[in-house]
Each structure stands twice: as structure tokens, then as C-alpha cells.
N, C-alpha and C positions, 0 to 999 in steps of 0.2 A: 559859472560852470555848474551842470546838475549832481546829481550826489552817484556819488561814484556807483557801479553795478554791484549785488548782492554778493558775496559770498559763493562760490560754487556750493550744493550742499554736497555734506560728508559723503563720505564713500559705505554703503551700505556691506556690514561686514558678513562674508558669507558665512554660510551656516552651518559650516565645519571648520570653523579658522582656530577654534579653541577646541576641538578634538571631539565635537560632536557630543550630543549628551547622553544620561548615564540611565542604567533600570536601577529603580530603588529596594528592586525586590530580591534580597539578598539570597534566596533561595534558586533563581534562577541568570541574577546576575552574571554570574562568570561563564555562560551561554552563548552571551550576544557580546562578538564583539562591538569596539566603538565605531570602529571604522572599517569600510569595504568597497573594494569597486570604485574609489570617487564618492560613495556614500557614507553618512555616517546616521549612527541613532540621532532622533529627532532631538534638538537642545529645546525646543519649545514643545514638546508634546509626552506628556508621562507615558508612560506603560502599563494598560490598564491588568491586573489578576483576579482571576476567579476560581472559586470552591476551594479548596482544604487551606488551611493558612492565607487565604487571601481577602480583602477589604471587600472583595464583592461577593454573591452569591453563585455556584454554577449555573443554574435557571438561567440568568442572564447572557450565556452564551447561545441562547437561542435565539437574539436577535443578530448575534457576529455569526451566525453560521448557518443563516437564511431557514431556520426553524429544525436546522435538521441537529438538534441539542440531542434525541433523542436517542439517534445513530449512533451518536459521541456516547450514550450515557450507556450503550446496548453492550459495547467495547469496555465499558468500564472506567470512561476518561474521568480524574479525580484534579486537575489542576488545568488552568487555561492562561497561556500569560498574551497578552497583544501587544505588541511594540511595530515602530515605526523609523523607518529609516529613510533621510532625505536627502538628495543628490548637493556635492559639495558646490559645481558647478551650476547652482540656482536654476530654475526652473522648474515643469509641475510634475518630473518625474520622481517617486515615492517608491517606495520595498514594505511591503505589508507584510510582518511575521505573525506568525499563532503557532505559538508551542506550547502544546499539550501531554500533561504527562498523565498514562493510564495506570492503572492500578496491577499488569502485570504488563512482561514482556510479549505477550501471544497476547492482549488486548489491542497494545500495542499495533501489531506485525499486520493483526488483523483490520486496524482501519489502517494500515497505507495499501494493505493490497485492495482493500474499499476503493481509495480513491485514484490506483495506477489502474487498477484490472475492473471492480466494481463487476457491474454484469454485462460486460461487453466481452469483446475477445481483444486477448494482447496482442495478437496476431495484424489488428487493423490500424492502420497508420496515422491515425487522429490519436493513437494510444501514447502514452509519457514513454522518454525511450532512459534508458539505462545510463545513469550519473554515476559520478564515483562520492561516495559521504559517506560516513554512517554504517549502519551496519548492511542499510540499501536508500536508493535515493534515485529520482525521475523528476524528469524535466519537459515539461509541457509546454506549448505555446504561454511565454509570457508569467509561467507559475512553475515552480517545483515542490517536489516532497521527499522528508526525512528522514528516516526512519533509525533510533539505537535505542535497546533498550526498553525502556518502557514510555518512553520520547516519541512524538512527531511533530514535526516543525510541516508547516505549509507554508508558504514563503511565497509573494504575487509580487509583479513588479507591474504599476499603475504608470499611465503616462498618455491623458485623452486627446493630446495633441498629436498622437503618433498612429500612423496606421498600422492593421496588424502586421504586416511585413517587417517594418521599423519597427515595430514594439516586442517582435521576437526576437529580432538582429540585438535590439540595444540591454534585451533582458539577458541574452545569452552570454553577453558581457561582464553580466554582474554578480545573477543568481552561481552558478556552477561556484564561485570563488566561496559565495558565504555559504552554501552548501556541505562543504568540504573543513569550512574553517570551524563552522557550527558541531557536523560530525565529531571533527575531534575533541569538539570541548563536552558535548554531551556524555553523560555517565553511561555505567553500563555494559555490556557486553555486544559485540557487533553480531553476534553469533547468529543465527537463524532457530526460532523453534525448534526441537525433536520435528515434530510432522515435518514441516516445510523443509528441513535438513537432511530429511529421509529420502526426498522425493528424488529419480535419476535425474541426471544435469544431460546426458546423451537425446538430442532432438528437442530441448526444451525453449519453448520462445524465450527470449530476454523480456527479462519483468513478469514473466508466466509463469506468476503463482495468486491462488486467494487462497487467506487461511480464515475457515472457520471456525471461530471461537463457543458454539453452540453444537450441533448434530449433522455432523455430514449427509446431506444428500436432503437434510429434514425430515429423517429418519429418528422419531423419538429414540432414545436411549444408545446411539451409535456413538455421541459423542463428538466435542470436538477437533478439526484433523485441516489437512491442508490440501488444495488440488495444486496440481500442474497442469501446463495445457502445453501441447506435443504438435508439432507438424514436421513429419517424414514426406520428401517430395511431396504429392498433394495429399496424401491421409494425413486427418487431425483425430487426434484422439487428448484425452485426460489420463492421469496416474493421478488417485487417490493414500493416500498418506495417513495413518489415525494411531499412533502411541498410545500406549495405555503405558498404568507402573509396572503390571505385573503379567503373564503368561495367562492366568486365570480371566483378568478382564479385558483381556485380547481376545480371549474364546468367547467371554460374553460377546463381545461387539459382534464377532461372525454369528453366535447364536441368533441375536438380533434380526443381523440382513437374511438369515434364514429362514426367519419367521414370516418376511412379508410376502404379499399373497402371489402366487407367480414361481417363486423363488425355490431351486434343485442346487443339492449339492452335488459337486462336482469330484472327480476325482484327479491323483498324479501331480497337486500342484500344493508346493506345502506343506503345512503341519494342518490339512483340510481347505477348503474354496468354498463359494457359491457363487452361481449366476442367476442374475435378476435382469429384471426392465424396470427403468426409472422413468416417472413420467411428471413433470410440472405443466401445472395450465395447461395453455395452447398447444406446448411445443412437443414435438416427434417426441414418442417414447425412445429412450438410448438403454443398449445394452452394457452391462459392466458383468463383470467378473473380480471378486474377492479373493483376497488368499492372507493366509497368518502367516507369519515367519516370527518365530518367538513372541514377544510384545507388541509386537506390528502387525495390522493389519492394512494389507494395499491395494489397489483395486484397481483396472483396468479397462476404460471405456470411451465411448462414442463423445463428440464434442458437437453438442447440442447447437452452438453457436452456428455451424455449417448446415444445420437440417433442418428442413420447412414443408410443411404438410401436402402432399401431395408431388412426391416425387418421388421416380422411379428407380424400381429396384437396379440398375445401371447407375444411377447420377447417385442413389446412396453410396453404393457400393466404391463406387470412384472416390468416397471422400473421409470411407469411417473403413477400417479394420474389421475380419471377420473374426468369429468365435476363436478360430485356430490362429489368428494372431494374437488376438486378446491374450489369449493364452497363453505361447509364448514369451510374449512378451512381459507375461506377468512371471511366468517360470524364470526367465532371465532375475528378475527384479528380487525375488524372494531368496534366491541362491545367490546372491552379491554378497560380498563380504560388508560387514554395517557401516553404514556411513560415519 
């Protein structure tokens, strides 16, 4: 007789059968949980951290974030943690986190409206649509984002075996749950900036808002504020947003926009107004209209994203607001009772 067949070999043990593994980095540990979705943290892959209290250097997050370190560093980002989560059900689907903690809450607020709104319009249907997390949160083909606090989590769900159809189906399964679960564990307040707080919610796209953390409009000394972007039946317009501490440098800010060249004060709207024309690069100069209402100053205008050079006074007019809606509209907004 020949010698008996091998042994079957063992049963290879999945890779969440002992609760998936752990971040060692105690400062952000209690973040992530172990387990999600069928996923759990990687038991074989640490959690790399970078800048303030952490074993690596910031600098180095400019290879995890395809060179753009410096965008992270424009915002203020002071901590970077990377972890990894891998499907209990074996196979090459992956959950890529990168939670980053900025050095304020409006550094914050301002790179997730970077990466939902960026310089596109929320309005177009490639845009992340509106999650429940956090203090705000969007979900994109395949990725979402986090937002509480001085927190944002970026969260990718990898899977090169799947086409995109399948790989949005199978992500939509998993992300929204650690989205939510992550939300509540993150510190913090869920709140919104003053600016982006201020701004009306009546006509406002879902996820239409960027807050800039520097000079609205790239206006030196204006400060930074928050935009909204607006579509009433087919006119798009912006609502401008810009808090100051005190009544004093709220009037500076209008003194500002008053000063650039173009620029008349207006009257009836307010504690004083101006209208200007704003114009970047290429694109159609856009009309806005300012106004203070105590420490506020808000601003009401054209949405640049709809207008392209060489079109006619009909096809603007069809898509942006005139003077005497501006206006309006901006009278409405300054006479509301504060957000």
C-alpha cells in the first residue's frame, strides 16, 4: 500500500476572526473603530502618524497626498494619522482612512469644503452628495469625507477587481456606516463656523458651501469668510458670509471692498453697502453687492461657474440675478433675525 494522502492543509484564519487589529496611537485610537461593514482594522498592517506627537515627520504626507502637503499645510493640518481596514470575507477589497487634525475648526471646515466643492460647482452631479456624520460628511463614487471639529477623515474604499459600478454599489455598503460611527467618536463640536453658520439655508445647494480661511474674493485685507452657492429655478447666484469680533472690523472689511477700483457705495441696504465687479483670470467679471448688518458683512452675487465669455446679454441674464435682485435679496438677508 502507498503512504497514505497529506493532510488537508489548515484552514487559513480570516482576518478578522480575533477582532481585527488595533492603532497604537493613543491619541487617536478611540477614532477608529475595530470593526465595520464586514471590515475590520488591518491585524497585519500598523497605522502610520505624522507631525505634532507623532514618529514621523509632516513633510512626509506629501507623498500620501499626491504632493498636495501643501494645501494640507495652507489649512493648517498639524496631525496626520493613516490606517487601514480589510474585508473580514478575504479578498482585495481595502478601506483607506487619513484623519487629519487641523490646528483650528475653520481650517478644518475649510479643507472639506476643498475637497466636496473645491473649484467646481455643487450644483454638478460628479459633485459628493450630502451624508449624515459629523458635523458634515459626502460621499463620492467609491470615497467619502468627514468633517467635526478640527477633524477630517478621508475615507477611500479600494477594490481593482471591481468595476466602477460594483465598486460604488459595494462602497456604499460600508463607507456611510464608518462615516457615522467615526462622526460620533470624533471630538469636538459638530457646529458650523460663524461665516458658513451665517449663510441663508433658503435655495442653497446641499453641500454648497467653501469656507475661506484667508481673504474672500482674494481681496487683501477682507478677511476670511464663507461662500454659499444658490440655484432658484434656473438663476444661480453666491451669498458671501465674513464675521469679524467686533462692529469696528466689520466696517473695516466694507471699507476695504470699497476701496477697490470700480467700487460705489450704495445706499437703503444696512448699516451701508457697496457694489463692485469681481473679476479672476479668464473668467466673466461677476457683479456682487455687500452690506454690514452688525459684525457681519454679506455679500450677494453672480455664480461665476454659469458664465463664459462671449455670451449674450439674454443667456446672462437667464442665469444670474440683476442689481435689483441682488439687492433684495441681500435686504432680506441682513434684516433676519442672527443665525
Amino acid at each position: 500500500m502507498g503512504a497514505p494522502p497529506p493532510p488537508p492543509p489548515a484552514a487559513k484564519p480570516a482576518a478578522c476572526a480575533d477582532g481585527g487589529g488595533t492603532i497604537s496611537d493613543a491619541a487617536s485610537a478611540p477614532f477608529f473603530p475595530r470593526t465595520t461593514g464586514g471590515f475590520c482594522l488591518d491585524p497585519n498592517g500598523a497605522a502610520k502618524t505624522f507631525g505634532e506627537s507623532a514618529p514621523l515627520p509632516l513633510d512626509s504626507i506629501c507623498d500620501m497626498f499626491d504632493g498636495e502637503c501643501e494645501i494640507y499645510k495652507g489649512f493648517g493640518v498639524r496631525r496626520v494619522v493613516e490606517a487601514r481596514y480589510v474585508s473580514g470575507a478575504g479578498g482585495s477589497a481595502t478601506v483607506d482612512v487619513h484623519l487629519s487634525k487641523f490646528g483650528s475648526t475653520e481650517g478644518a471646515y475649510g479643507m472639506f469644503t476643498k475637497r466636496t466643492v473645491g473649484d467646481g460647482d455643487p450644483a454638478d452631479e460628479a459633485t459628493p452628495r450630502q451624508i449624515d456624520g459629523g458635523g458634515a460628511a459626502a460621499m463620492g463614487v467609491g470615497n467619502a469625507y468627514l468633517w467635526r471639529g478640527q477633524y477630517l477623515a478621508e475615507i477611500t474604499y479600494n477594490d481593482e477587481a471591481l468595476a466602477e459600478a460594483a465598486l460604488k454599489s459595494s462602497s456604499e455598503k460600508v463607507l456611510p456606516g464608518l462615516v457615522k460611527e467615526m462622526g460620533s467618536k470624533l471630538p469636538g463640536e459638530p457646529s458650523l463656523p460663524p461665516a458658513a453658520a451665517a449663510l441663508p439655508k433658503d435655495n442653497m445647494i446641499p453641500l454648497g458651501v467653501r469656507y475661506e480661511t484667508k481673504d474672500v474674493l482674494g481681496v487683501d485685507g477682507a478677511g476670511p469668510g464663507a461662500f454659499g452657492y444658490y440655484k432658484e429655478v434656473d438663476k444661480r447666484y453666491r451669498v458671501a458670509a465674513i464675521v469679524r469680533a467686533d462692529v469696528d472690523q466689520a466696517k473695516d472689511v466694507l471699507s476695504t471692498l470699497a476701496k477697490l477700483p470700480g467700487a460705489v457705495r450704495e445706499k437703503g441696504i444696512g448699516d451701508g453697502s457697496v457694489r463692485l465687479m469681481h473679476k479672476e483670470g479668464e473668467s466673466p467679471a461677476t457683479e456682487w453687492i455687500f452690506a454690514r448688518a452688525d459684525k457681519t458683512v454679506y455679500g450677494v452675487g453672480d455664480e461665476a461657474r454659469v458664465l463664459r465669455s462671449g455670451m449674450t446679454a439674454d443667456e446672462h441674464a437667464k442665469l444670474t440675478l440683476t442689481k435689483e435682485e441682488k439687492s433684495a435679496r441681500l435686504k432680506k438677508i441682513v434684516t433676519a433675525p442672527a443665525r
